[in-house]
SEPA-224695 format. One line per field, with one value per residue (C-alpha): x, y, z; residue in three letters. Coordinates in nm, 4 decimals, always signed. Example, Ala and Ser with C-alpha at 12.3 -4.5 7.8 and 13.67 -1.06 7.14 Angstrom:
<atoms>
c1 [+1.2300  +1.3670]
c2 [-0.4500  -0.1060]
c3 [+0.7800  +0.7140]
aa [ALA  SER]
</atoms>
This chain:
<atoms>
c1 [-8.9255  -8.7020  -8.7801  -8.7685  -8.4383  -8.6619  -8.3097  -8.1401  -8.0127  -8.1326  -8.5162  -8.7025  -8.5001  -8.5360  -8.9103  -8.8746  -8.7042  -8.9381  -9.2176  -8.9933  -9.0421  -8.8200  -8.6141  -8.7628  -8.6395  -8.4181  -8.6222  -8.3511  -8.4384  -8.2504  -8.3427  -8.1651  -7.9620  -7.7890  -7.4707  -7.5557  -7.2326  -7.2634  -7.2457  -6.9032  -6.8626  -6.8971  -6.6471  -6.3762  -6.4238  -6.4072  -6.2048  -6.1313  -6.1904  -5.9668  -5.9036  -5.7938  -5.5321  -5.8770  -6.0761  -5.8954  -5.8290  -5.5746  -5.7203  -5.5651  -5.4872  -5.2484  -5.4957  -5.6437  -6.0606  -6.2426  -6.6166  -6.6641  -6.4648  -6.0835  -5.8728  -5.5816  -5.3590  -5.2356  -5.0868  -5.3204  -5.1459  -4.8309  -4.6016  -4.5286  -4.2154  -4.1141  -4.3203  -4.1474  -4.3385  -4.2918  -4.5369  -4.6505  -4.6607  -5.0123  -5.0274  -5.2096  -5.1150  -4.9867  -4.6440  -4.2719  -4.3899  -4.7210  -4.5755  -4.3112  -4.5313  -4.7795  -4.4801  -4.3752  -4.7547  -4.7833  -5.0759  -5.3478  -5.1688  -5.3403  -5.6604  -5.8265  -5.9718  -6.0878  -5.9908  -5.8909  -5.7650  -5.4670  -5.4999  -5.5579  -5.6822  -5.4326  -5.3567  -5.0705  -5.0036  -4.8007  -4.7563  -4.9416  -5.2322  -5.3484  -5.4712  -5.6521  -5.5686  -5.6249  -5.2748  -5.1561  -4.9405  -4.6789  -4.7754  -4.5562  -4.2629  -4.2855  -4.6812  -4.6033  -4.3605  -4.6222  -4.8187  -4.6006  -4.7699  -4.6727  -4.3587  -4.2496  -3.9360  -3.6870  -3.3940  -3.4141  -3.2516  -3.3939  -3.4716  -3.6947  -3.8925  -3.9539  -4.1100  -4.3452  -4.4426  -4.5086  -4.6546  -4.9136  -5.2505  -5.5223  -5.8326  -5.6386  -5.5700  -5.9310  -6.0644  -5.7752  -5.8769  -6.2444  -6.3607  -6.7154  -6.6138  -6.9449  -7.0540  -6.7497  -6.8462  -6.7082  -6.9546  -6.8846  -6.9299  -6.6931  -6.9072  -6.9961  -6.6025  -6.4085  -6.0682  -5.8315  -5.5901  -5.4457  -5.6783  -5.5375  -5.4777  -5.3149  -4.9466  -5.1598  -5.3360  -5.0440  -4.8453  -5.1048  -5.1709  -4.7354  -4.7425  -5.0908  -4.9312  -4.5838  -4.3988  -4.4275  -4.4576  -4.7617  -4.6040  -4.2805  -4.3129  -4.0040  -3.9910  -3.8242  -3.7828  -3.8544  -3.5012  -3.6146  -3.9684  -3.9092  -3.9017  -4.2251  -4.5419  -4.8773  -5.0691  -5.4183  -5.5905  -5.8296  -5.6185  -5.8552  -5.6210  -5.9122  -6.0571  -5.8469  -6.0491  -5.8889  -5.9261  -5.8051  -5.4649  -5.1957  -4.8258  -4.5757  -4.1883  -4.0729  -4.0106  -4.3219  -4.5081  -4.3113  -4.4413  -4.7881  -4.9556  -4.8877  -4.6384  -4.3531  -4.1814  -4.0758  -3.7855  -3.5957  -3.6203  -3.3165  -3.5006  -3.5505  -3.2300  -3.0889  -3.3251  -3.1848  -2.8477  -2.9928  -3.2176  -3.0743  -3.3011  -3.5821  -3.9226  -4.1125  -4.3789  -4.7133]
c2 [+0.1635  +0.0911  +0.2350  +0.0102  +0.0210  +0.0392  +0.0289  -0.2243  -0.4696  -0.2750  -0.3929  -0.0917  +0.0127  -0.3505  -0.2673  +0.0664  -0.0667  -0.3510  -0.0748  +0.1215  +0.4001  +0.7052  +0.8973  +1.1629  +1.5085  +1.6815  +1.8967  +2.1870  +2.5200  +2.6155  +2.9986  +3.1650  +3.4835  +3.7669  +3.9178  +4.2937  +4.5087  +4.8832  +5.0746  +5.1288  +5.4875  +5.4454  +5.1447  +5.3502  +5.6312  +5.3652  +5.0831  +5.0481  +4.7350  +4.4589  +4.4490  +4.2067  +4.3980  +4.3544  +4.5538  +4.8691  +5.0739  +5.3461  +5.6732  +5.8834  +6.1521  +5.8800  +5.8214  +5.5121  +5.4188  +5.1481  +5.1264  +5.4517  +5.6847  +5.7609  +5.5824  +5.5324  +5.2306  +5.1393  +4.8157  +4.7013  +4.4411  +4.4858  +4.3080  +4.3715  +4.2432  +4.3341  +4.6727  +4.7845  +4.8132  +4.9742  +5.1382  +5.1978  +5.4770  +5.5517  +5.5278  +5.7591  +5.6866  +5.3375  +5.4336  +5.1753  +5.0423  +4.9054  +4.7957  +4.5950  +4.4677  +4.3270  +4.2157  +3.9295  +3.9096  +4.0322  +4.3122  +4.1016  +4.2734  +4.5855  +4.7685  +5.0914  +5.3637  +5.7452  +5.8661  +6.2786  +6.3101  +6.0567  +5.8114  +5.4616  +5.1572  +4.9511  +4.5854  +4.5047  +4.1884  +4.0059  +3.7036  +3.8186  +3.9717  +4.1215  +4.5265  +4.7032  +5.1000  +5.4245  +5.5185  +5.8549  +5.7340  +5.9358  +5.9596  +5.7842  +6.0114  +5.8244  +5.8869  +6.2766  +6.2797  +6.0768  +6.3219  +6.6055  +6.7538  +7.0929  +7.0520  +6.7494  +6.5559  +6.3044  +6.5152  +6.7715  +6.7199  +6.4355  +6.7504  +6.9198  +6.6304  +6.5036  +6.8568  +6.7948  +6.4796  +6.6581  +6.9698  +6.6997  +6.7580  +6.4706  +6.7288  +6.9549  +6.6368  +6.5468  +6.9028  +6.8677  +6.5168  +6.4401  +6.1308  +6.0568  +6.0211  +6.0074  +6.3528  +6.4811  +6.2993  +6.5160  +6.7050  +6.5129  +6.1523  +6.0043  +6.1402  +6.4476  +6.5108  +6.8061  +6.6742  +6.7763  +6.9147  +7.2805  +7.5376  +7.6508  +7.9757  +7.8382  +8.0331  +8.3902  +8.3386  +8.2332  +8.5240  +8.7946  +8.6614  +8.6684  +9.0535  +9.1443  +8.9920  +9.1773  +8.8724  +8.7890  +8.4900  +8.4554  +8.1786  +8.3634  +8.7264  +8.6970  +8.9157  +8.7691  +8.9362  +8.8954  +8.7136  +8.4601  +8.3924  +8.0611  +8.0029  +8.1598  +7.9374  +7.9796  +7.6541  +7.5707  +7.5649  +7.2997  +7.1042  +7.1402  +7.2776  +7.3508  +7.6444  +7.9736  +8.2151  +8.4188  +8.3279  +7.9577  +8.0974  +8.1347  +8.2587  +8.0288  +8.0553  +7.6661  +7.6389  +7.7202  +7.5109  +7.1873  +7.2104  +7.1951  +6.8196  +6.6008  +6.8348  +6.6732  +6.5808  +6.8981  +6.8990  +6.6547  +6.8799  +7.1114  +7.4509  +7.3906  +7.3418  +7.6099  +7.8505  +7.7254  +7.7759  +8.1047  +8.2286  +7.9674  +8.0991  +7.8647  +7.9937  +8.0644  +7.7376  +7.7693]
c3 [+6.5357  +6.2656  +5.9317  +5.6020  +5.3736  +5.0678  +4.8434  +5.0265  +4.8173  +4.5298  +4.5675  +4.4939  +4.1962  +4.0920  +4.1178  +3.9369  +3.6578  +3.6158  +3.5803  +3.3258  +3.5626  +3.5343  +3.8308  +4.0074  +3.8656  +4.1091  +4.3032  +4.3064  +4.0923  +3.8217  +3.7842  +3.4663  +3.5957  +3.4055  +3.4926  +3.5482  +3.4310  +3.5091  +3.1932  +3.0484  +3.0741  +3.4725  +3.4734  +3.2398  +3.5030  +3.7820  +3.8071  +3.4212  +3.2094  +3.1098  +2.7725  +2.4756  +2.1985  +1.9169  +2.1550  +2.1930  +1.8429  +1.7309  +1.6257  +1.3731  +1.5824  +1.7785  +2.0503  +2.1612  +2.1424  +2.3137  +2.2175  +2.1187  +2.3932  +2.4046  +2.6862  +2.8807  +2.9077  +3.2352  +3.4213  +3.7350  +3.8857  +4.0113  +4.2188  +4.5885  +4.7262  +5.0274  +5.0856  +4.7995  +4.3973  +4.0766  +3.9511  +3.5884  +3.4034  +3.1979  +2.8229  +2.6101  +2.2747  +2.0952  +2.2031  +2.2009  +2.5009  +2.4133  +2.1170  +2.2802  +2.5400  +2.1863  +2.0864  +2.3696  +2.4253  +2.7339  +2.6636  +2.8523  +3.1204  +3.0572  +3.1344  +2.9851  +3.2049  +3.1162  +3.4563  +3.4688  +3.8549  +3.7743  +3.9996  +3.8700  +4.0797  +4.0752  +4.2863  +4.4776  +4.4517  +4.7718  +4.8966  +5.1944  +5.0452  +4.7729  +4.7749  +4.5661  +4.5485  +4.3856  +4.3458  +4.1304  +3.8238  +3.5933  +3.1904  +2.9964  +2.8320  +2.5156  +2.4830  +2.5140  +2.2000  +1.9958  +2.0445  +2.0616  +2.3504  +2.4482  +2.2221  +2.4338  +2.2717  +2.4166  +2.2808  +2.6007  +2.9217  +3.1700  +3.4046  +3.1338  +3.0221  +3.4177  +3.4808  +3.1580  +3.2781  +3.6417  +3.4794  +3.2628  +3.3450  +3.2678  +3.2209  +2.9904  +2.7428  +2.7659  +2.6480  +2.3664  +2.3048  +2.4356  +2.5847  +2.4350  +2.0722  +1.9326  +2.1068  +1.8397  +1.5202  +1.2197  +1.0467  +0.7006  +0.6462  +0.3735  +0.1048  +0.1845  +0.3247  +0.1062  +0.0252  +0.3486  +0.1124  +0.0271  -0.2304  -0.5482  -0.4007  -0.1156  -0.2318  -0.2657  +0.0677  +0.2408  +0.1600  +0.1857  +0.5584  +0.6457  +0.5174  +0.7007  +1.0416  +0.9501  +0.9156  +1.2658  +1.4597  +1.6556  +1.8804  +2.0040  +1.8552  +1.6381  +1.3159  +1.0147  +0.7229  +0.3769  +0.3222  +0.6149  +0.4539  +0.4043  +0.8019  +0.8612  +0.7613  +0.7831  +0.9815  +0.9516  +1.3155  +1.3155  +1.0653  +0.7675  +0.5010  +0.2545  +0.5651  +0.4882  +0.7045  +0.8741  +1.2235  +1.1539  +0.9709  +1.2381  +1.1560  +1.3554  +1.2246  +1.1269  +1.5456  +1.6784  +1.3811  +1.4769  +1.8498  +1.7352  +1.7551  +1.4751  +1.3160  +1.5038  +1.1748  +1.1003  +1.3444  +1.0843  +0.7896  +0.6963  +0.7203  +1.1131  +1.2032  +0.9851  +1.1874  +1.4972  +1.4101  +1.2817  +1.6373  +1.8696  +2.2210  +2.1657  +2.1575  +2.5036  +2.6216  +2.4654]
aa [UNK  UNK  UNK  UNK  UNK  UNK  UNK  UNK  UNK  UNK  UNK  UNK  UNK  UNK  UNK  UNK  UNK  UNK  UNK  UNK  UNK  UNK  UNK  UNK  UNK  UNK  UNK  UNK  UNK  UNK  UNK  UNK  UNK  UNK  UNK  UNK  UNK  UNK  UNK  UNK  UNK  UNK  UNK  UNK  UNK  UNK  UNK  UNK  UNK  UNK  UNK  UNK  UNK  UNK  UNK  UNK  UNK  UNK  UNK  UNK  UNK  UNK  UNK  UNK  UNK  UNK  UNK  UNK  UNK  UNK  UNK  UNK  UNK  UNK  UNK  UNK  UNK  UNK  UNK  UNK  UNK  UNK  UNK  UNK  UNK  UNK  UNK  UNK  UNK  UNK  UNK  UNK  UNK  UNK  UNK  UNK  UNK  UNK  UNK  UNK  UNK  UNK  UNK  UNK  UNK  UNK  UNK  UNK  UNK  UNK  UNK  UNK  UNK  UNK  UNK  UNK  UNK  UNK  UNK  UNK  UNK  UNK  UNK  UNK  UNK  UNK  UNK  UNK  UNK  UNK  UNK  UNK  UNK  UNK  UNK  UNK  UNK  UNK  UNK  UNK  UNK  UNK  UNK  UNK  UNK  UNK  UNK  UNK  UNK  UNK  UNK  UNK  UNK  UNK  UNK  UNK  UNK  UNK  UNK  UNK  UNK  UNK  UNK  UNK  UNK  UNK  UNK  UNK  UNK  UNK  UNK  UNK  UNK  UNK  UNK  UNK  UNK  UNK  UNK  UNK  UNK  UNK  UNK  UNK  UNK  UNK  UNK  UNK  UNK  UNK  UNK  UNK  UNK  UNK  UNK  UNK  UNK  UNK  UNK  UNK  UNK  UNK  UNK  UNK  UNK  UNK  UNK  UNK  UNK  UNK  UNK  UNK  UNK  UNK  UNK  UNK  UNK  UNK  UNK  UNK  UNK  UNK  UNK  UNK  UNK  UNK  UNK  UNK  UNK  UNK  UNK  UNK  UNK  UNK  UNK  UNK  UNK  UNK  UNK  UNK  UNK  UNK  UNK  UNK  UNK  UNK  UNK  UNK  UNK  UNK  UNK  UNK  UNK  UNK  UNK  UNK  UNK  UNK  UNK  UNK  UNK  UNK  UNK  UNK  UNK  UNK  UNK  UNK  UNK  UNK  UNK  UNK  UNK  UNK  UNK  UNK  UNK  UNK  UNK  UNK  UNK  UNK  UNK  UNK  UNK  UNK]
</atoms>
């Protein structure tokens, strides 16, 4: 038996409309759903997170933060031509290169991760296919001088810095610079904060700590003399300037204090190159 066309020829919805009756809802569920993300300490550990320039902030210490722990810059995806790719180095300060990269606005490129084994997951991208990998990547040479890591400056032979960057180690930047920032909040907030700046007695204390260590360096064990004073300084530990005990006063001739972090700018005042001309063997690694 044939069933009745009840729209043919428009009929029914003739009828319907005569009525002023409505259409039927759709009969299809609409349930509301929430896009689960896994907390971002697992996905910095993981596969790392996209990121927009705003997003990711520079610390004062030259590191970088994104929502409250201290990351790593890195390309993911990277072109495969051929079997054959270049792969990126890892950033861990707001070095030339990221700044170049802001510059001709190509930073979307980038993703931040808090991985310490150094390998990164990166994607090869082919015409083929694309792959997703963990793959280990090289720090980037011009991160280490903003930081000064270990002494690290451009200025050495291309032999010497490629066995920094091989001799790097991920876990031993994290204890220097740890990743959960808010497990290290300062003790002070910007109230309660002494001023970071030298004591009135700073000249006394100074000098009464050179002649109690024998005017030695306590980097690289050379003993200057009182006619050499002026290359021997005293350098504050945990940076506070305003915290002369004894155990944060260290003796470091002008070499050993430039090597220390953020005390790179030393190396372009007169006084350290006159004591290179002066003791030319540079100081051991520390």
């Amino acid at each position: 038996m044939k069933l009745v066309d009840f729209l043919l020829n428009g009929h029914m919805n003739g009828l319907r409309a005569e009525m002023g009756a409505p259409l039927s809802r759709s009969y299809r569920t609409h349930q509301p759903y929430k896009i689960i993300e896994l907390p971002v300490v697992e996905r910095l550990r993981d596969g790392g997170v996209d990121v927009d320039l705003d997003e990711v902030k520079r610390l004062p210490d030259g590191t970088m933060e994104y929502r409250g722990y201290r990351v790593l810059l890195y390309i993911r995806d990277i072109a495969n031509y051929g079997g054959h790719e270049s792969l990126p180095k890892y950033h861990l300060s707001y070095c030339a290169t990221l700044e170049r990269m802001q510059r001709d606005r190509r930073f979307a490129r980038y993703v931040v991760a808090n991985r310490d084994d150094g390998t990164f997951l990166v994607n090869l991208m082919s015409s083929q296919d694309n792959r997703a990998r963990l793959l280990p990547l090289s720090v980037c040479q011009f991160c280490l001088g903003n930081l000064n890591w270990k002494g690290f400056t451009s200025l050495v032979s291309r032999e010497d810095r490629l066995d920094a960057v091989g001799a790097f180690s991920l876990p031993e930047f994290f204890a220097t610079y740890p990743k959960d920032l808010v497990a290290v909040l300062p003790p002070h907030t910007s109230d309660t904060s002494p001023l970071n700046d030298y004591t009135l007695d700073w000249g006394d204390v100074s000098e009464r700590t050179k002649r109690v260590r024998n005017y030695t360096c306590e980097g690289c064990d050379r003993r200057l003399t009182l006619r050499a004073a002026r290359y021997l300084h005293v350098h504050h530990r945990n940076g506070l300037k305003h915290d002369n005990s004894d155990d944060n006063l260290e003796v470091l001739c002008i070499a050993c204090h430039a090597n220390e972090p953020h005390h790179g700018h030393m190396k372009s005042h007169r006084d350290y190159a006159e004591f290179l001309q002066l003791w030319p063997a540079p100081p051991p690694s520390m």
